[in-house]
N, CA, C and O atoms as a GROMACS GRO file, in nm:
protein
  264
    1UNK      N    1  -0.731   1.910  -0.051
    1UNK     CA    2  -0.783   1.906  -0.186
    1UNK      C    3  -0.704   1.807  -0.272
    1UNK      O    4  -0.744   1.709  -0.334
    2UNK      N    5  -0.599   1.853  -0.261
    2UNK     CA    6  -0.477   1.751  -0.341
    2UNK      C    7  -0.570   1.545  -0.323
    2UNK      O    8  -0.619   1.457  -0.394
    3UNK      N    9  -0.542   1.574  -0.190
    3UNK     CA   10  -0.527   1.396  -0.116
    3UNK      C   11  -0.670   1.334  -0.181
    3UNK      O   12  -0.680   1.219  -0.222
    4UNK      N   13  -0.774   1.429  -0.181
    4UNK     CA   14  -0.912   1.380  -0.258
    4UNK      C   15  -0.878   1.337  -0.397
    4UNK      O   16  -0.905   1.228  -0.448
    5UNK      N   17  -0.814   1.437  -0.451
    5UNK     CA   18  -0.809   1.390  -0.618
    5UNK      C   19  -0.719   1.286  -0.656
    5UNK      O   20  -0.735   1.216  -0.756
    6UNK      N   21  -0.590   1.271  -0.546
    6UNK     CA   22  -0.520   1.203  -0.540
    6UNK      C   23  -0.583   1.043  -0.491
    6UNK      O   24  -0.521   0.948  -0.540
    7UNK      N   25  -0.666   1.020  -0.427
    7UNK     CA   26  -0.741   0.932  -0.400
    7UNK      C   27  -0.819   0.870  -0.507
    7UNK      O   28  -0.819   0.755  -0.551
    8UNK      N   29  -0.891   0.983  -0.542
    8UNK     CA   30  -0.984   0.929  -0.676
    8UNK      C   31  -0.929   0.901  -0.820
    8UNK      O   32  -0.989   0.854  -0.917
    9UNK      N   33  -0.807   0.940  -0.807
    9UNK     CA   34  -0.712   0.885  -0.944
    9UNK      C   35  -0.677   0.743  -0.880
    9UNK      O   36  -0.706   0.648  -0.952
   10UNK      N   37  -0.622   0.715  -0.762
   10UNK     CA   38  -0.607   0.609  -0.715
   10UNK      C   39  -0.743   0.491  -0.735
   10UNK      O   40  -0.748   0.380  -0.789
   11UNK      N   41  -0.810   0.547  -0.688
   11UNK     CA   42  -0.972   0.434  -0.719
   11UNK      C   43  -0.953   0.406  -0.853
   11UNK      O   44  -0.941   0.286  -0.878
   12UNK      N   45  -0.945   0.513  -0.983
   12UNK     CA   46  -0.981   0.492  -1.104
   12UNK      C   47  -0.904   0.365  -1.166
   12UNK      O   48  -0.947   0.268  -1.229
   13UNK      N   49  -0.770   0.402  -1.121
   13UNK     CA   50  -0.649   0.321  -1.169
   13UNK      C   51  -0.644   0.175  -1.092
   13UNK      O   52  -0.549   0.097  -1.110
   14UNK      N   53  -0.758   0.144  -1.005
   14UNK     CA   54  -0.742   0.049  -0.910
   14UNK      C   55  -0.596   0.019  -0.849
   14UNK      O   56  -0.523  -0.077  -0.871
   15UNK      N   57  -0.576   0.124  -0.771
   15UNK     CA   58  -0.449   0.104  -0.733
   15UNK      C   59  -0.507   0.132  -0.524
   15UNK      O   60  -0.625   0.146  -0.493
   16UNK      N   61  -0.403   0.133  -0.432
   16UNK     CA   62  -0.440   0.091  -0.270
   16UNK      C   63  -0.414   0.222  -0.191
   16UNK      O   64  -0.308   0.285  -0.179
   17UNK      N   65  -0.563   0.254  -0.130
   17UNK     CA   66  -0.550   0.372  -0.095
   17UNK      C   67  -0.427   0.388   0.015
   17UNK      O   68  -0.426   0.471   0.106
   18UNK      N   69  -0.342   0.305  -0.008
   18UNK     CA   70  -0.210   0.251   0.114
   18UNK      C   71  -0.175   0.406  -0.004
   18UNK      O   72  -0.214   0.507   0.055
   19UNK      N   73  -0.126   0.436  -0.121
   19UNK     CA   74  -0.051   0.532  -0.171
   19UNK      C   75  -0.124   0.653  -0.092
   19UNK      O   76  -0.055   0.724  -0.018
   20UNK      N   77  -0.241   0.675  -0.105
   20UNK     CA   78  -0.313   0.768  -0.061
   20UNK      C   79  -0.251   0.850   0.068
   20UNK      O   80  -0.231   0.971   0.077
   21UNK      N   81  -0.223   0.729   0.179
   21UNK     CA   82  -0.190   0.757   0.327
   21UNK      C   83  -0.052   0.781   0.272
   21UNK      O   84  -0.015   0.897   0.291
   22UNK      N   85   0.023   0.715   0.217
   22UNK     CA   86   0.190   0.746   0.209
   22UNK      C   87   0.272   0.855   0.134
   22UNK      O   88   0.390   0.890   0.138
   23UNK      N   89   0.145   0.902   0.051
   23UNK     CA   90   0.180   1.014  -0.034
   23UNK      C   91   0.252   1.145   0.042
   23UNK      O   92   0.336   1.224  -0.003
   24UNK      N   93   0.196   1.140   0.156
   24UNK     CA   94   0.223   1.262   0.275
   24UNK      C   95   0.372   1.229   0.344
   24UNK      O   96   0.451   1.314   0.384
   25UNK      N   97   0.387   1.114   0.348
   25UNK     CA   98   0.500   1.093   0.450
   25UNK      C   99   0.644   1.074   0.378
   25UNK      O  100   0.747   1.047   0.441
   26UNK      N  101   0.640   1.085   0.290
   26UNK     CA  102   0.753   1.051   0.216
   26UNK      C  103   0.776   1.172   0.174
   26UNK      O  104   0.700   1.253   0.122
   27UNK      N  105   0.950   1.181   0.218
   27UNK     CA  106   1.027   1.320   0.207
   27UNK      C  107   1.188   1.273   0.065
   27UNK      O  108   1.274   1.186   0.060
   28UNK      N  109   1.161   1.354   0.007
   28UNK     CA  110   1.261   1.302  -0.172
   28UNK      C  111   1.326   1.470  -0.208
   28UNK      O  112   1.272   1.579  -0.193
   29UNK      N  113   1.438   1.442  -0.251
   29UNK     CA  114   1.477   1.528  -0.317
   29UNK      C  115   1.480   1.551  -0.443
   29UNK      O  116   1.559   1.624  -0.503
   30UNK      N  117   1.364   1.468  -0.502
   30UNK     CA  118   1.338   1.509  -0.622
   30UNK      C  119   1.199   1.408  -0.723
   30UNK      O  120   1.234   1.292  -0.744
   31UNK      N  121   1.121   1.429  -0.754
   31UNK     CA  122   1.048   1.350  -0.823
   31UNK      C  123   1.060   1.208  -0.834
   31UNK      O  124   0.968   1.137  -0.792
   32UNK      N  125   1.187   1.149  -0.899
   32UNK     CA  126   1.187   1.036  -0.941
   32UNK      C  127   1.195   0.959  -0.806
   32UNK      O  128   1.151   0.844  -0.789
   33UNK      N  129   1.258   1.040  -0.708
   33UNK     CA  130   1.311   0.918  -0.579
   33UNK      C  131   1.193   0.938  -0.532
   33UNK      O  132   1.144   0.826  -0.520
   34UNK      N  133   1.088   1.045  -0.485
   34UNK     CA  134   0.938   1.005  -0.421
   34UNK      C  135   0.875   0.910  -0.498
   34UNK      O  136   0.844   0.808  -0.436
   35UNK      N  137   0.843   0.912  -0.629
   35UNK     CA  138   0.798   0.825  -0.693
   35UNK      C  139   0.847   0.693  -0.679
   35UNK      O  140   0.751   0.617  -0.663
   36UNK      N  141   0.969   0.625  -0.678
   36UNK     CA  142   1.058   0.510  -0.641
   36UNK      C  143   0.979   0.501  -0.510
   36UNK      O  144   0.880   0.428  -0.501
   37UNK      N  145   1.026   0.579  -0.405
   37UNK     CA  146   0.991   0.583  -0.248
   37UNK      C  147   0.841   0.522  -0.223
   37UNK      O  148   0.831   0.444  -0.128
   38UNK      N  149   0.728   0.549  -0.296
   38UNK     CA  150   0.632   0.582  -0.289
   38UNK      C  151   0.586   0.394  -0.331
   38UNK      O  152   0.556   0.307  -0.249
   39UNK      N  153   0.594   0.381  -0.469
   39UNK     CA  154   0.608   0.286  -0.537
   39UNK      C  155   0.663   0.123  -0.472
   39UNK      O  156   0.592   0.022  -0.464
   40UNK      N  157   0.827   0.139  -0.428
   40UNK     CA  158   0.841   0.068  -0.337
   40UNK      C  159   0.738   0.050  -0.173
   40UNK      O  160   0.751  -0.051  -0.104
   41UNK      N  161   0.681   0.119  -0.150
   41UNK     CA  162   0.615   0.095  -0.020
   41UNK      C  163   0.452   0.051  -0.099
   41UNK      O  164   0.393  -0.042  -0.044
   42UNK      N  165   0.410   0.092  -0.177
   42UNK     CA  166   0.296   0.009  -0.244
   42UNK      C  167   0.366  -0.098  -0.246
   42UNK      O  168   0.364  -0.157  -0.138
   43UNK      N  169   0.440  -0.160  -0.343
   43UNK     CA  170   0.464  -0.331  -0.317
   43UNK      C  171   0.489  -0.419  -0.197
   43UNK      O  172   0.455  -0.534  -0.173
   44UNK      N  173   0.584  -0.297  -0.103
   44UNK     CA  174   0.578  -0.397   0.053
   44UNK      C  175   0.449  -0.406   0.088
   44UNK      O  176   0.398  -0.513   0.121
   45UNK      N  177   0.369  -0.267   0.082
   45UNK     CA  178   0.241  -0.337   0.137
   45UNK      C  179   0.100  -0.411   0.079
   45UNK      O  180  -0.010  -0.433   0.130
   46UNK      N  181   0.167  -0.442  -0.076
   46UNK     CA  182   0.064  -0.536  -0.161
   46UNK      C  183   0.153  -0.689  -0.093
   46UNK      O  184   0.089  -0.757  -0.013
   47UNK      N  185   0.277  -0.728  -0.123
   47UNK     CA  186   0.338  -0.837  -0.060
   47UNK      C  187   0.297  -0.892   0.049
   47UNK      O  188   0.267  -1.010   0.069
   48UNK      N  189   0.297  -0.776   0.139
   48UNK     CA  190   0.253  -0.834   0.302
   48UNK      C  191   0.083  -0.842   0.315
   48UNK      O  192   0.032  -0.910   0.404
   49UNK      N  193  -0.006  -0.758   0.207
   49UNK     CA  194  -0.129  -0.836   0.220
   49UNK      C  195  -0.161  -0.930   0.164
   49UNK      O  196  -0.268  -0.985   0.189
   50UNK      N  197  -0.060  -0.981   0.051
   50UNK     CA  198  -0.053  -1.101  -0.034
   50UNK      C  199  -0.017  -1.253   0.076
   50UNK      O  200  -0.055  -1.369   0.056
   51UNK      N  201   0.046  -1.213   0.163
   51UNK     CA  202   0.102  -1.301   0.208
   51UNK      C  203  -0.018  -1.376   0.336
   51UNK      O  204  -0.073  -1.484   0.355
   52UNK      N  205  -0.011  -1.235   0.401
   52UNK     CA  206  -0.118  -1.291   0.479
   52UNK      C  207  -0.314  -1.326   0.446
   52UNK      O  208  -0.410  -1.368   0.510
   53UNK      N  209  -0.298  -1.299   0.373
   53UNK     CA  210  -0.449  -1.330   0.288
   53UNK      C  211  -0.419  -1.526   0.260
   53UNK      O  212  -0.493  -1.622   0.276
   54UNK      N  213  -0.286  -1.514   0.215
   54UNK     CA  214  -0.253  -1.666   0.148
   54UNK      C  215  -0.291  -1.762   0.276
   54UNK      O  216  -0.380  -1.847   0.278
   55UNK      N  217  -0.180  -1.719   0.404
   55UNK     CA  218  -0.208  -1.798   0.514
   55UNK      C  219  -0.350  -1.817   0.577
   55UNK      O  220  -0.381  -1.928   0.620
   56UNK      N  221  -0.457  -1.685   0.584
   56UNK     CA  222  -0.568  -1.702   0.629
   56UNK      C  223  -0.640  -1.804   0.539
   56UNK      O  224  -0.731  -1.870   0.589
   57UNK      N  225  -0.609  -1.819   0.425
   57UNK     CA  226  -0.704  -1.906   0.301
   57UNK      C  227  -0.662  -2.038   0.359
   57UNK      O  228  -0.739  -2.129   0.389
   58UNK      N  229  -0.536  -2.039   0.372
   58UNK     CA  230  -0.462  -2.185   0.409
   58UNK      C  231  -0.513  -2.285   0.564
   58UNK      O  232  -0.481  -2.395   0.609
   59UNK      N  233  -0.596  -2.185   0.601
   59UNK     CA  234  -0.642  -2.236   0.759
   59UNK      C  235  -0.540  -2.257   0.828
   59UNK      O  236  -0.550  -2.361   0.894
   60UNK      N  237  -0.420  -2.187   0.844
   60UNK     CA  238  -0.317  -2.315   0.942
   60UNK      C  239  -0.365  -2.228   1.082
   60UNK      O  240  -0.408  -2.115   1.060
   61UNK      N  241  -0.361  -2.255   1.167
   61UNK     CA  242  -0.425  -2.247   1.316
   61UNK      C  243  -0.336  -2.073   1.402
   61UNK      O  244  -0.219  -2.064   1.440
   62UNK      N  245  -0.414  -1.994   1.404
   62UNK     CA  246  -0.292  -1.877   1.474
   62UNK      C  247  -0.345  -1.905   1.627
   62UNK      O  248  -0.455  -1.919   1.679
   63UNK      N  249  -0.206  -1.905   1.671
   63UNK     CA  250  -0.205  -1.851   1.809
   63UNK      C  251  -0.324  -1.773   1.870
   63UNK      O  252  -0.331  -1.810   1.987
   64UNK      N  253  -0.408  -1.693   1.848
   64UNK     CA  254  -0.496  -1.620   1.904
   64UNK      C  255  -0.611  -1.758   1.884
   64UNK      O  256  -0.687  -1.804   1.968
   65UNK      N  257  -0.592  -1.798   1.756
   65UNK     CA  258  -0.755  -1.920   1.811
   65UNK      C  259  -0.772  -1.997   1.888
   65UNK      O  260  -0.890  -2.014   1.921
   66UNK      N  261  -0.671  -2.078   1.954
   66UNK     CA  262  -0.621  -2.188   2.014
   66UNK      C  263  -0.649  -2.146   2.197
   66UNK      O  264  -0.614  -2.226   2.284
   0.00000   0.00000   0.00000
């Protein structure tokens, strides 16, 4: 029940259902550090789809096409 509403606050706020999946796995001893915990792993994984979105735009050639 939680992970639904927790999802759909996520949609509202346009934020990546990446929090959605990570909300569960992250173990804190207290509010502020899950939230930090939580927060930090949204940006690694906005960074790393930032990054590779850039290279696919960029055409440079991957190993698997060749």
């Amino acid at each position: 029940m939680f992970k639904e509403q927790i999802a759909a606050y996520c949609k509202a706020l346009k934020l990546s259902h990446n929090l959605v999946e990570n909300s569960d796995k992250i173990e804190a001893e207290n509010h502020e550090e899950y939230l930090l915990k939580l927060l930090r792993l949204e940006v690694e994984h906005r960074e790393e789809s930032r990054k590779n979105r850039f290279l696919e735009n960029a055409g440079f050639y991957n190993t698997q096409d060749i």
